[in-house]
C-alpha positions, -999 to +999 in steps of 0.1 A: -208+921-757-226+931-726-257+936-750-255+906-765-256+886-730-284+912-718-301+901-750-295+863-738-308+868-708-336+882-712-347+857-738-339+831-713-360+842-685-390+847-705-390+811-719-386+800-680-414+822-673-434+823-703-446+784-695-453+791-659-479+823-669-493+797-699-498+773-672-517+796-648-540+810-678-546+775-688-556+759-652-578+793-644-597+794-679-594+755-681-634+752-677-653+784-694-689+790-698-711+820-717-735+826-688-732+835-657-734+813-628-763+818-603-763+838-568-746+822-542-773+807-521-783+814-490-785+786-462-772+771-430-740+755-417-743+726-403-722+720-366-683+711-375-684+672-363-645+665-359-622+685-343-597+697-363-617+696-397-623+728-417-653+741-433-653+747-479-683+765-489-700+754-516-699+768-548-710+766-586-697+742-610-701+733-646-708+707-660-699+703-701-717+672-705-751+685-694-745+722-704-754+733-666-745+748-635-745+726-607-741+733-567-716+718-548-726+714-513-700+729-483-687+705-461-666+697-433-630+681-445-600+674-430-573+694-444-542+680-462-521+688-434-519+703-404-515+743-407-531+747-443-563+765-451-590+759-478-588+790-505-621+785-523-630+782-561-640+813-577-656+824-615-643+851-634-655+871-662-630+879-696-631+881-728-666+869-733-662+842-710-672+831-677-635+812-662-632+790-638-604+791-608-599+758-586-597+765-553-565+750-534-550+742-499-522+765-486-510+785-454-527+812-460-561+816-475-556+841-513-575+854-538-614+840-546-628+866-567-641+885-541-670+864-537-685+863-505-693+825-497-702+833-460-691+815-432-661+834-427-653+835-462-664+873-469-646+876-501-615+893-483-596+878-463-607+846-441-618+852-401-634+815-397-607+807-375-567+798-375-542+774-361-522+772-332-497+753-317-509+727-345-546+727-332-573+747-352-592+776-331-628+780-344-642+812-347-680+803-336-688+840-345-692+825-377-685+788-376-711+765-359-696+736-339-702+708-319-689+721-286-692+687-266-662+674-291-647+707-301-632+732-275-604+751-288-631+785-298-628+818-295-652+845-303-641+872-325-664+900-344-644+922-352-646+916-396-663+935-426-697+918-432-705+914-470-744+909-478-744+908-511-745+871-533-720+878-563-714+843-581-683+860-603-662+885-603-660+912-632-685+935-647-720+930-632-703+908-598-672+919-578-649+942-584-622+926-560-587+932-571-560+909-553-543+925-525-505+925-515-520+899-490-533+876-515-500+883-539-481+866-514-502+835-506-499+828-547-462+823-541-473+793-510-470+761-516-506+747-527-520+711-526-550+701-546-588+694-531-589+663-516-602+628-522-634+638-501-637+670-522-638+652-553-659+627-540-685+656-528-682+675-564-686+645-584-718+633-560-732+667-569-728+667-607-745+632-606-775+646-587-797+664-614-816+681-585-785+699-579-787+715-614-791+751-618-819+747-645-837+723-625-834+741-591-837+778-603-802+786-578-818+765-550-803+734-545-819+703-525-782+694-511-768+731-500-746+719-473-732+682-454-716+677-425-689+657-438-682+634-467-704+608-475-724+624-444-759+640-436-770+658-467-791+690-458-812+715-474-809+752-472-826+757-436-804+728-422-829+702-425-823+667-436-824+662-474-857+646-486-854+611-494-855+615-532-825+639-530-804+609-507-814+585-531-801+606-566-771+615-546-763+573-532-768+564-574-746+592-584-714+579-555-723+545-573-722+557-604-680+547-607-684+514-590-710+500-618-679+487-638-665+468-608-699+456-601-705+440-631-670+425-636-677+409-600-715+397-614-695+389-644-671+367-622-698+350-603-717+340-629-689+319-651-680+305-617-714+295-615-714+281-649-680+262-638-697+249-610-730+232-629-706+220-655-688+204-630-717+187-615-732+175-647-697+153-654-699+141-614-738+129-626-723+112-659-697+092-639-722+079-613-737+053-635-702+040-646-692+036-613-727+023-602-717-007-634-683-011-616-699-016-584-728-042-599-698-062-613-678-070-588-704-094-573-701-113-607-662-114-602-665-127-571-686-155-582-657-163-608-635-164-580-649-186-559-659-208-592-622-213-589-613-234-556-575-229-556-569-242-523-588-275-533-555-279-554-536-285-529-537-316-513-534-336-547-501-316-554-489-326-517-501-358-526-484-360-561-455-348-540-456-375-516-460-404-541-422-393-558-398-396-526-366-374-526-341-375-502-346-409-489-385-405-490-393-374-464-422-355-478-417-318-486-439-300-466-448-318-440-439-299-413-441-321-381-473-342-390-476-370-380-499-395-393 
């Protein structure tokens, strides 16, 4: 009997956790590719502008549609909440296949591949800063800041630095394996990129200059100060103008529909509007015939003098006495 309800149990818990391990294989091998993403660039941070936001580095994407890698630019973002850090994306190699792992907001920064993004993000471990007493302390060892808005640094060198530009992890990239550390941040709770993430990823996959077959692993956009912010090259420098200009059509890009439903709108209120006019023109000259024939009516009218009437009725009334002969209507006159 005590077999039997082993046997149940241990059928039971691997349905409950069969789905959740199906689920995990799923989302991290979700996007796969057959080549290898480029290097991680090289290039500069630009100076945190808010206090309180944290810095993603940018990373490799793929894009299915144009058969491509394409660089996402790091950014400043504000976090989800108060007390989570960002735990970037990271590419895997398995079975053939280069897999792609979202990156996600937690309280404590896990696993990326062991891919050293820079900026704090050395591919163990994060030293870019932390929070306290609900505030986030930069670390401008590594993280560059506006110090006339930001004040809550500290200076701290004391990491491993990682010089190499692995883009994956597995055999020709890092060998990082997760450690105890990073097994316990899996078990956090995790929140999604953000709406400015998004925003930032799918800016970037519009931009063909972003494009690893385009820029040979050097983007135009490697870095922006914040969403929808200064776009800047890999020595810091504003984007050139072209760049701006593919990145403005690609944030566009999803309002075309509501642009043209709004031209849509305008114009059959426009078409309302002339219709409208032309029946006000049409009614004009029947109203202009009303007006011309009232003069002629009023000619009829005065053709007909009712008031001359009168005085041969009072008359006729006069000539028939009633009452002992006193006129109707006389009034008081007096003759």
């Amino acid at each position: 009997m005590k077999t039997i309800i082993k046997s149940i149990l241990l059928v039971t818990g691997l349905a409950i956790v069969a789905p959740c391990t199906y689920a995990q294989i799923s989302v991290g091998i979700g996007i796969r590719a057959r080549i290898a993403p480029p290097a991680i660039p090289v290039y500069v941070q630009p100076e945190c502008p808010v206090d309180g936001y944290i810095w993603t580095p940018g990373y490799w994407a793929w894009s299915n549609d144009d058969n491509d890698y394409y660089w996402v630019p790091g950014v400043w973002v504000a976090p989800p909440d108060p007390g989570y850090l960002w735990t970037p994306p990271y590419w895997a190699y398995n079975d053939g296949y280069y897999g792609y792992y979202p990156g996600y907001w937690g309280l404590h920064v896990g696993y990326y591949g062991g891919i050293n993004y820079g900026f704090g993000y050395g591919g163990i471990g994060f030293y870019g800063g932390m929070w306290s007493g609900g505030r986030f302390r930069y670390n401008t060892a590594v993280w560059r800041v506006n110090s006339r808005v930001i004040h809550n640094t500290y200076v701290n060198n004391n990491f491993v630095r990682n010089n190499n530009h692995y883009s994956f992890n597995g055999p020709g990239g890092s060998n990082a394996r997760p450690s105890r550390e990073d097994a316990l941040a899996a078990h956090d709770h995790h929140i999604q990129a953000t709406r400015n993430q998004v925003a930032v990823q799918h800016s970037a996959m519009s931009n063909r200059n972003q494009r690893a077959s385009i820029n040979h692993g050097r983007p135009s956009v490697s870095s922006m100060n914040r969403a929808n912010g200064t776009r800047l090259g890999a020595e810091g420098h504003v984007a050139p103008a072209a760049t701006r200009t593919a990145n403005r059509m690609g944030a566009n890009h999803n309002s075309a529909p509501q642009r043209n439903a709004q031209i849509q709108h305008n114009q059959q209120n426009i078409g309302a509007r002339h219709q409208a006019q032309q029946q006000r023109m049409q009614a004009r000259p029947q109203a202009q015939q009303r007006m011309q024939s009232r003069p002629q009516m009023q000619q009829h009218m005065q053709a007909r003098p009712q008031q001359q009437a009168r005085p041969q009725m009072q008359q006729h009334m006069q000539a028939r006495p009633m009452g002992g002969g006193r006129p109707m209507g006389g009034g008081g006159h007096r003759r």
